[in-house]
N, CA, C and O atoms as a MOPAC input file, in Angstrom:
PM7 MOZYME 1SCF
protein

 N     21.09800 1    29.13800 1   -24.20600 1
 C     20.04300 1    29.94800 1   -24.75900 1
 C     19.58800 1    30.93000 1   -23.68700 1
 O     19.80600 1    30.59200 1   -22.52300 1
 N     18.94100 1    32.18600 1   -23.92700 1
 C     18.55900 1    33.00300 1   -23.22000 1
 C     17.61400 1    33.52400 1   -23.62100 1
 O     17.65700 1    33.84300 1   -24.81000 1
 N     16.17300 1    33.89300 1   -22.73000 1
 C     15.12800 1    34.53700 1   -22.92400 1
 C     15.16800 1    35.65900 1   -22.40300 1
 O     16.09400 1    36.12400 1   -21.73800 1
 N     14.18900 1    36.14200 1   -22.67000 1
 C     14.01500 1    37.60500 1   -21.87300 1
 C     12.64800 1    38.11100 1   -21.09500 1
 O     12.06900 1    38.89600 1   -21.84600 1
 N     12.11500 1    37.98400 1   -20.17500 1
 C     11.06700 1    37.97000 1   -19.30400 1
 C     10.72000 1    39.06200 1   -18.73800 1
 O     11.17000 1    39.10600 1   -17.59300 1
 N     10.14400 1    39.93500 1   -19.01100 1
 C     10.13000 1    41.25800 1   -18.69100 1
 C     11.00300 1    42.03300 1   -18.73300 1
 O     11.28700 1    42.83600 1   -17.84400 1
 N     11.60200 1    41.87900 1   -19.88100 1
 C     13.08000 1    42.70300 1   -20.17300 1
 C     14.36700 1    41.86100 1   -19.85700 1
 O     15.32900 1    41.70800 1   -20.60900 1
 N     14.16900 1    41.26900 1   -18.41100 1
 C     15.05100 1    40.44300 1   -18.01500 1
 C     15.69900 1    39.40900 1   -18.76900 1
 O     15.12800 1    38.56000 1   -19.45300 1
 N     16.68800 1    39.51400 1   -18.62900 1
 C     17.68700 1    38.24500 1   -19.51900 1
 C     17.70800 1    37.00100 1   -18.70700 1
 O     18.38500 1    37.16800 1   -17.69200 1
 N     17.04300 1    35.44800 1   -18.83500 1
 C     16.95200 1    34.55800 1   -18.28600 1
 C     18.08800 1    33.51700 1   -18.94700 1
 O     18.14600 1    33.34000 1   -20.16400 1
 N     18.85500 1    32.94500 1   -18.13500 1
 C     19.54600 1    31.72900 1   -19.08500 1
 C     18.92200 1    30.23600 1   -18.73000 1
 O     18.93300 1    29.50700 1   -17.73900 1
 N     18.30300 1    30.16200 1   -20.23900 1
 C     18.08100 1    28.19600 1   -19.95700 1
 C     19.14800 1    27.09400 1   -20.38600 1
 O     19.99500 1    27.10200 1   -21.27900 1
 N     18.81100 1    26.16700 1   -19.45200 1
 C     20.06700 1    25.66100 1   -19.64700 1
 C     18.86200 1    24.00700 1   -19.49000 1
 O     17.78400 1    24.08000 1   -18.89900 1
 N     19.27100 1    22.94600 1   -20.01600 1
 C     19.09400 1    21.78900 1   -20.04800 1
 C     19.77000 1    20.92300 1   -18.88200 1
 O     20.89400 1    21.30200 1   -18.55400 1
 N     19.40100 1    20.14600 1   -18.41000 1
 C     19.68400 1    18.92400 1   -17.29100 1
 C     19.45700 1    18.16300 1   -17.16900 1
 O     18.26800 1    18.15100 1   -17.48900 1
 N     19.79900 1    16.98900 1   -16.79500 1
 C     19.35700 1    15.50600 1   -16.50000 1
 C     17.78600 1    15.39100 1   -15.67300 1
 O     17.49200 1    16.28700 1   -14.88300 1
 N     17.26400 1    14.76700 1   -15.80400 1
 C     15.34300 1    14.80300 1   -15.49000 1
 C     15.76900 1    14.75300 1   -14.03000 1
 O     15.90900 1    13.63300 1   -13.53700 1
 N     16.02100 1    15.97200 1   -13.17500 1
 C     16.27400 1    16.34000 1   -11.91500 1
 C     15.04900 1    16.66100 1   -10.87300 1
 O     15.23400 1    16.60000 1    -9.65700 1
 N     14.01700 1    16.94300 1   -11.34300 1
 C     12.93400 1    17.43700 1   -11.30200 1
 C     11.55100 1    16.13100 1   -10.31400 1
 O     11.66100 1    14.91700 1   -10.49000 1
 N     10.74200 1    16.55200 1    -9.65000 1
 C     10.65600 1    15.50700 1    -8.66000 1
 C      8.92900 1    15.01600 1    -8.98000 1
 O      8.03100 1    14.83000 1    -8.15800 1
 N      8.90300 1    14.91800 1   -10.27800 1
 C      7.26500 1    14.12700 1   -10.80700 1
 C      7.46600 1    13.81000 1   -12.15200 1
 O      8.39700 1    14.40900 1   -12.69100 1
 N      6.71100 1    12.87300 1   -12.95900 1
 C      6.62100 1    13.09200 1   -14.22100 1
 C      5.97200 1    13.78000 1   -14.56900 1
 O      5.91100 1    13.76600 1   -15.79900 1
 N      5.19400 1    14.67100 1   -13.98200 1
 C      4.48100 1    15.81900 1   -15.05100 1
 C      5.54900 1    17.09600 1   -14.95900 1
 O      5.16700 1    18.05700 1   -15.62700 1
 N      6.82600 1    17.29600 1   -14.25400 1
 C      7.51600 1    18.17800 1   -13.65700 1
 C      8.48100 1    18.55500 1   -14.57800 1
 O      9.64100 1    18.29600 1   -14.25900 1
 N      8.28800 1    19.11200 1   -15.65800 1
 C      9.60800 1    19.45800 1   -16.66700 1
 C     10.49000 1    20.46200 1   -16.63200 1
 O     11.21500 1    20.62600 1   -17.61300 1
 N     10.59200 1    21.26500 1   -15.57800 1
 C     11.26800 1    22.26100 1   -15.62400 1
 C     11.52900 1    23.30400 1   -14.33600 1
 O     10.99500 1    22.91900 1   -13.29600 1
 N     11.95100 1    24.02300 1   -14.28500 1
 C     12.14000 1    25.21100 1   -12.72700 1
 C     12.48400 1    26.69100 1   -13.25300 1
 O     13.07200 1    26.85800 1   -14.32100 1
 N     12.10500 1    27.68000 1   -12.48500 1
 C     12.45000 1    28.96900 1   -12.62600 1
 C     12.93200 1    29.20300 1   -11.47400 1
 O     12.28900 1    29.26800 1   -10.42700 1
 N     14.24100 1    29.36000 1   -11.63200 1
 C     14.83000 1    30.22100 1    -9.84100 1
 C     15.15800 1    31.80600 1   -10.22700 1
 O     16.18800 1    32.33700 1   -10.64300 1
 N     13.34500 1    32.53100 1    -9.79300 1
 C     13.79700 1    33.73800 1    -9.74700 1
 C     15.21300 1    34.81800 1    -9.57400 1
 O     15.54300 1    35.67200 1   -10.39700 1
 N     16.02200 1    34.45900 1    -8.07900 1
 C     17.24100 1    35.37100 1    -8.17300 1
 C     18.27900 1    35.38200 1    -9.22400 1
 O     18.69500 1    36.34200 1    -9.87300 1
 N     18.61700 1    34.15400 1    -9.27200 1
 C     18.99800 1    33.76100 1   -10.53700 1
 C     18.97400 1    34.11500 1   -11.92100 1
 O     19.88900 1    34.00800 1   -12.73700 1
 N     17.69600 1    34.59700 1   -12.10200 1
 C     17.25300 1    34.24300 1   -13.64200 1
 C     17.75600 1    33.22600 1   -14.22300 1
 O     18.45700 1    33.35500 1   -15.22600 1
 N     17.56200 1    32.41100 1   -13.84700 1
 C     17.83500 1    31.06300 1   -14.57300 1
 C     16.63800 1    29.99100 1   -14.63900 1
 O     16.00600 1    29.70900 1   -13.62100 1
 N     16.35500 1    29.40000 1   -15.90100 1
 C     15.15300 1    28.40100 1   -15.90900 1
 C     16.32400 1    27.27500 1   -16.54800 1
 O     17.14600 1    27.48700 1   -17.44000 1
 N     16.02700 1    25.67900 1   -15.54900 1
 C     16.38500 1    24.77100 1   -16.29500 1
 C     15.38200 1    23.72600 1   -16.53900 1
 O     14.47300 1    23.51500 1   -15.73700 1
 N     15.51500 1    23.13700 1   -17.51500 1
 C     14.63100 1    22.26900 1   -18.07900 1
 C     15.02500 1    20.96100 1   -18.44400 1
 O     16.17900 1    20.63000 1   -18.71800 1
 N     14.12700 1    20.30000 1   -18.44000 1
 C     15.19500 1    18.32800 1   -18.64800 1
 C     15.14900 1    18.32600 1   -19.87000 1
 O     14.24500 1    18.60500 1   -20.65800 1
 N     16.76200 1    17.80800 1   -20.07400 1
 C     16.96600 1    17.94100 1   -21.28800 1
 C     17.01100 1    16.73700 1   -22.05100 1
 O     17.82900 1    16.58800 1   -22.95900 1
 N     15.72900 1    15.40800 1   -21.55800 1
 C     15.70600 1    13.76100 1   -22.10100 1
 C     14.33100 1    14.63900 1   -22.77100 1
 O     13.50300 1    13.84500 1   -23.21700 1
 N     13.99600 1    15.84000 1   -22.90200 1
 C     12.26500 1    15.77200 1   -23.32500 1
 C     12.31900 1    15.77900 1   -25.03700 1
 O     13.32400 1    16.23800 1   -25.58000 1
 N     11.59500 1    15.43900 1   -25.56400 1
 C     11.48700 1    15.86800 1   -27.02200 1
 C     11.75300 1    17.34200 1   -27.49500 1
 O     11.72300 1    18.08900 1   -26.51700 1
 N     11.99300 1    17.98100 1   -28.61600 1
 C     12.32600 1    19.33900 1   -28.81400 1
 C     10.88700 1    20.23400 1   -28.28900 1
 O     10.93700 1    20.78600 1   -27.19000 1
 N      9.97000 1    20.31100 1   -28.90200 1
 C      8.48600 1    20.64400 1   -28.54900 1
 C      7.94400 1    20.93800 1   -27.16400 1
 O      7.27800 1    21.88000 1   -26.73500 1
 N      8.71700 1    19.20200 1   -26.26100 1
 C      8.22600 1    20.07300 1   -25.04900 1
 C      9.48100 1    20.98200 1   -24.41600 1
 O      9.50000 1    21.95400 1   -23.66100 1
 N     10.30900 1    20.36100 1   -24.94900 1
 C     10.66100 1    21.65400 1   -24.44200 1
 C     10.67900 1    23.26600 1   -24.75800 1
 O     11.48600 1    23.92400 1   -24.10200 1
 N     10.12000 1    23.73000 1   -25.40200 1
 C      9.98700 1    24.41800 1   -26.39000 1
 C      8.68700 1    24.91300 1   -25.23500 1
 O      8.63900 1    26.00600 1   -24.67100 1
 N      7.78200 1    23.88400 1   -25.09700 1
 C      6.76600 1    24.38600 1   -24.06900 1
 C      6.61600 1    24.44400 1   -22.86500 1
 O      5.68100 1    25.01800 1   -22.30800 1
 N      7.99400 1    23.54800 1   -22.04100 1
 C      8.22900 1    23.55300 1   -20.99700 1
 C      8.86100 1    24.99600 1   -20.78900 1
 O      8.31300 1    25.52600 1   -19.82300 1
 N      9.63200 1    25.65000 1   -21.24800 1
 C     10.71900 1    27.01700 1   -21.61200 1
 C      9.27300 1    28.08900 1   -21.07200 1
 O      9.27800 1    28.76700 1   -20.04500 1
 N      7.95300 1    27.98600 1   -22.21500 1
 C      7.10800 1    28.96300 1   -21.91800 1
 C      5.91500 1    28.72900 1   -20.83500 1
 O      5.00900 1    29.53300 1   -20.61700 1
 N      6.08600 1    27.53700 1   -20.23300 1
 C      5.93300 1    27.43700 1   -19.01900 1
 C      6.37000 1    28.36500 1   -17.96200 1
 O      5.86100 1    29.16800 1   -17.18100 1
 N      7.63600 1    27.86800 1   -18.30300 1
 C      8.60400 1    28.58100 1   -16.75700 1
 C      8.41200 1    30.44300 1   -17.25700 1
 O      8.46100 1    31.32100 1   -16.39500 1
 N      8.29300 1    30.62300 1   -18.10000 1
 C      8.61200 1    32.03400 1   -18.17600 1
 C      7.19500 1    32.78000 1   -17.79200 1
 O      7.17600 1    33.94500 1   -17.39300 1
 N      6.06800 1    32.01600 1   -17.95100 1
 C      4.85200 1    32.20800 1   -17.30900 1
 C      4.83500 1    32.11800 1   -15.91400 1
 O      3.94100 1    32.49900 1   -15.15900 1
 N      5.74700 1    31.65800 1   -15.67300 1
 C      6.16200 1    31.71600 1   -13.89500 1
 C      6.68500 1    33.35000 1   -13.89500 1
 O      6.09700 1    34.38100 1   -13.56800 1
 N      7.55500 1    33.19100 1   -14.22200 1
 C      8.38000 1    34.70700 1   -14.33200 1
 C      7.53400 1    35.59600 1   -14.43200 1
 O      7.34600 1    36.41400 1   -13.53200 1
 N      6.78300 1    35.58600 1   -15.71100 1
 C      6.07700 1    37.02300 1   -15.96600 1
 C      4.95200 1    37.19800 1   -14.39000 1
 O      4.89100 1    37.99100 1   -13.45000 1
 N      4.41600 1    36.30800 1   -14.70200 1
 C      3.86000 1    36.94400 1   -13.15100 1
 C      4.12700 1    37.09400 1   -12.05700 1
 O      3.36900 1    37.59700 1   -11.22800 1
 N      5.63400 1    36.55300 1   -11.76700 1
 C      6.18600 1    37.16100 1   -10.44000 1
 C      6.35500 1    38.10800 1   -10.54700 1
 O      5.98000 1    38.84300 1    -9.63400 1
 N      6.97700 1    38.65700 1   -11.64200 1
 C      7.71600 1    39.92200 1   -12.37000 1
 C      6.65200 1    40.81000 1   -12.07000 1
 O      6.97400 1    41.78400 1   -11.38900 1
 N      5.58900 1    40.72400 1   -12.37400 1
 C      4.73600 1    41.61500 1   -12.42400 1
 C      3.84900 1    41.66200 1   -10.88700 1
 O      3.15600 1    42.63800 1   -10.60000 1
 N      3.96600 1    40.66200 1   -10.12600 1
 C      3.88400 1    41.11300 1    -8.71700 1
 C      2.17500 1    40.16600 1    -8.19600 1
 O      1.33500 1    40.64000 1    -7.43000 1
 N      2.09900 1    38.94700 1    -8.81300 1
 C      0.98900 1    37.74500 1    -9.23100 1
 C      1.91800 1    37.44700 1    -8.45300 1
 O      2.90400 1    37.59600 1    -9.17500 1
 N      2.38600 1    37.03400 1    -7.18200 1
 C      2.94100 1    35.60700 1    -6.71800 1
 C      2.14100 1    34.51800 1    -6.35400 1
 O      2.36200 1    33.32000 1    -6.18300 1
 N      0.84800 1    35.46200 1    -6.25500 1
 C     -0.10000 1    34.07300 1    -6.13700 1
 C     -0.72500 1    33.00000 1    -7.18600 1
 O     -1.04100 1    31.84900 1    -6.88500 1
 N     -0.85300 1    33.62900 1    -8.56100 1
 C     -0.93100 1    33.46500 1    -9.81900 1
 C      0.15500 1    32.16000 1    -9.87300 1
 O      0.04700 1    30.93300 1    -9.88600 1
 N      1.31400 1    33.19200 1    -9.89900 1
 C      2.59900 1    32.40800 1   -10.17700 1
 C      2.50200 1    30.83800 1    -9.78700 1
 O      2.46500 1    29.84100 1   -10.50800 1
 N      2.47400 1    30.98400 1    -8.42600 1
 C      3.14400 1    29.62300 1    -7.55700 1
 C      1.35600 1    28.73100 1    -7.89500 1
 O      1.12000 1    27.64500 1    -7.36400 1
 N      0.69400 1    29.17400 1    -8.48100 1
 C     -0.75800 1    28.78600 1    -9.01800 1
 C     -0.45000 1    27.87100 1   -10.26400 1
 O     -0.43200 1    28.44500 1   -11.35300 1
 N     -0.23000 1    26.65100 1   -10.23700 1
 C      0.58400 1    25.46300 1   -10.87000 1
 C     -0.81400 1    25.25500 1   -12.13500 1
 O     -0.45900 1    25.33400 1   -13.31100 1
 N     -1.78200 1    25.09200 1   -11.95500 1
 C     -3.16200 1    24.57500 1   -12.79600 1
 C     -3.13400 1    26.13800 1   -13.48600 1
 O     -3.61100 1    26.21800 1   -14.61800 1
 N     -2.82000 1    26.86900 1   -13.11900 1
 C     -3.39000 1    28.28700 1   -13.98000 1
 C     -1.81800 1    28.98600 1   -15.11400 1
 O     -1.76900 1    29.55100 1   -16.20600 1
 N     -0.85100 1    28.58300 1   -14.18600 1
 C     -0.09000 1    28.59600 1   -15.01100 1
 C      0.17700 1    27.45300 1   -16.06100 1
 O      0.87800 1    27.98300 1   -16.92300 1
 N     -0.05200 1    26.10300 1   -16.41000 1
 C      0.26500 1    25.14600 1   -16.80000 1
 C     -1.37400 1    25.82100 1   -17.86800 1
 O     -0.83300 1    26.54500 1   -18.70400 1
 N     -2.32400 1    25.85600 1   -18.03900 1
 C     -3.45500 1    26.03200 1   -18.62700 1
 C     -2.87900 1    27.25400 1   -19.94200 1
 O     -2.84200 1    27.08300 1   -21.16100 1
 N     -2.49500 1    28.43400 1   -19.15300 1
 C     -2.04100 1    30.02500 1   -19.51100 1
 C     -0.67000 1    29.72400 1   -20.93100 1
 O     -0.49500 1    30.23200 1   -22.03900 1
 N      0.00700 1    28.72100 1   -20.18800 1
 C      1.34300 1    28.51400 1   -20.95000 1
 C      1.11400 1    27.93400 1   -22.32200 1
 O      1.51200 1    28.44300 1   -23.36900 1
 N      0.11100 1    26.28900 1   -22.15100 1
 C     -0.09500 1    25.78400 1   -23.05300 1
 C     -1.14200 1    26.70700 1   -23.97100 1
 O     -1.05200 1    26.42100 1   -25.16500 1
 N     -1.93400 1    27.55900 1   -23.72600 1
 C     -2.83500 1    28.27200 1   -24.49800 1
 C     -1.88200 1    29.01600 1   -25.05800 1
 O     -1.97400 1    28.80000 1   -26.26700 1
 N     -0.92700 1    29.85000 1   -24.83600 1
 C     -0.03500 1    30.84600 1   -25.39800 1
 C      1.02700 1    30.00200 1   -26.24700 1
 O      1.31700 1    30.54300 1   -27.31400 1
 N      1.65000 1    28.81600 1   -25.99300 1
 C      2.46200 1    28.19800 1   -26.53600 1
 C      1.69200 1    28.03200 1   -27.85400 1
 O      1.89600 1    28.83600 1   -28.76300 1
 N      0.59000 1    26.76600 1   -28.03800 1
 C     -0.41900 1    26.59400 1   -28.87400 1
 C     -0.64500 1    27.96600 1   -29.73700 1
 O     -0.45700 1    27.80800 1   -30.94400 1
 N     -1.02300 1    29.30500 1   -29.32000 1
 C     -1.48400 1    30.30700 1   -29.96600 1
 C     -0.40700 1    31.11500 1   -31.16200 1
 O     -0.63100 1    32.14800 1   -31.79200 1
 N      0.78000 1    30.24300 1   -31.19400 1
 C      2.11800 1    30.84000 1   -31.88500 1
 C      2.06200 1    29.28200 1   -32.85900 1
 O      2.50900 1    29.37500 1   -34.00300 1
 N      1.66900 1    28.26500 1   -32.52800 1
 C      1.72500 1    27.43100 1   -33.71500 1
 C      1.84600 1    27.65800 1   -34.58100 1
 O      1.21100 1    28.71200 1   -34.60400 1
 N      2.43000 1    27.45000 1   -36.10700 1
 C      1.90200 1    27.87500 1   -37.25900 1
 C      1.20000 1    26.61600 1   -38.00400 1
 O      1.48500 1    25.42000 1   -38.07500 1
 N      0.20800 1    27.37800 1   -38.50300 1
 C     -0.93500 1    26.33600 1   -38.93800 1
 C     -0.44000 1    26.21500 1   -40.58400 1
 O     -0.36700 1    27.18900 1   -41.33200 1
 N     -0.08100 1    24.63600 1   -41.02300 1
 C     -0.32000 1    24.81700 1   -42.25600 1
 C     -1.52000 1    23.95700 1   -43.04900 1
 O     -1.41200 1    22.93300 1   -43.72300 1
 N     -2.54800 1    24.64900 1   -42.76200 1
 C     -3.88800 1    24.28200 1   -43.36800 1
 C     -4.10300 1    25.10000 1   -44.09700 1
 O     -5.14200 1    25.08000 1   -44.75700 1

């Protein structure tokens, strides 16, 4: 699968839970463009782990590295934007 992050073409790719916490679902290696994500998670998180990492991106992209590598503000930013695309059927 591939996103696109400020235009940029990112490839995600799934992996074995490589990642070094349990709250830790995922990585963005800027040069790369590549985000991988563990691929034991349910569909959903990953789905929100994906717009996690790309909330990494956009604000490197845009020149936030402090933002970025800002783990509580990005993890807050992601889930509010993830959540805000829900579709509600009420």
């Amino acid at each position: 699968m591939k996103v696109r992050i400020c235009g940029v073409p990112h490839e995600v790719i799934e992996v074995k839970n490589e990642f070094d916490s349990e709250c830790h679902f995922g990585m963005i290696d800027y040069p790369k463009c590549l985000i991988k994500i563990n691929g034991e998670l349910p569909d959903e998180m990953k789905r929100s782990t994906i717009v996690h990492e790309m909330m990494h991106g956009i604000l490197n992209h845009l020149g936030y590295e402090d933002l970025a590598n800002d783990e509580k503000f990005v993890r807050v930013l992601g889930n509010a934007i993830f959540e805000s695309f829900e579709i509600c059927t009420e």
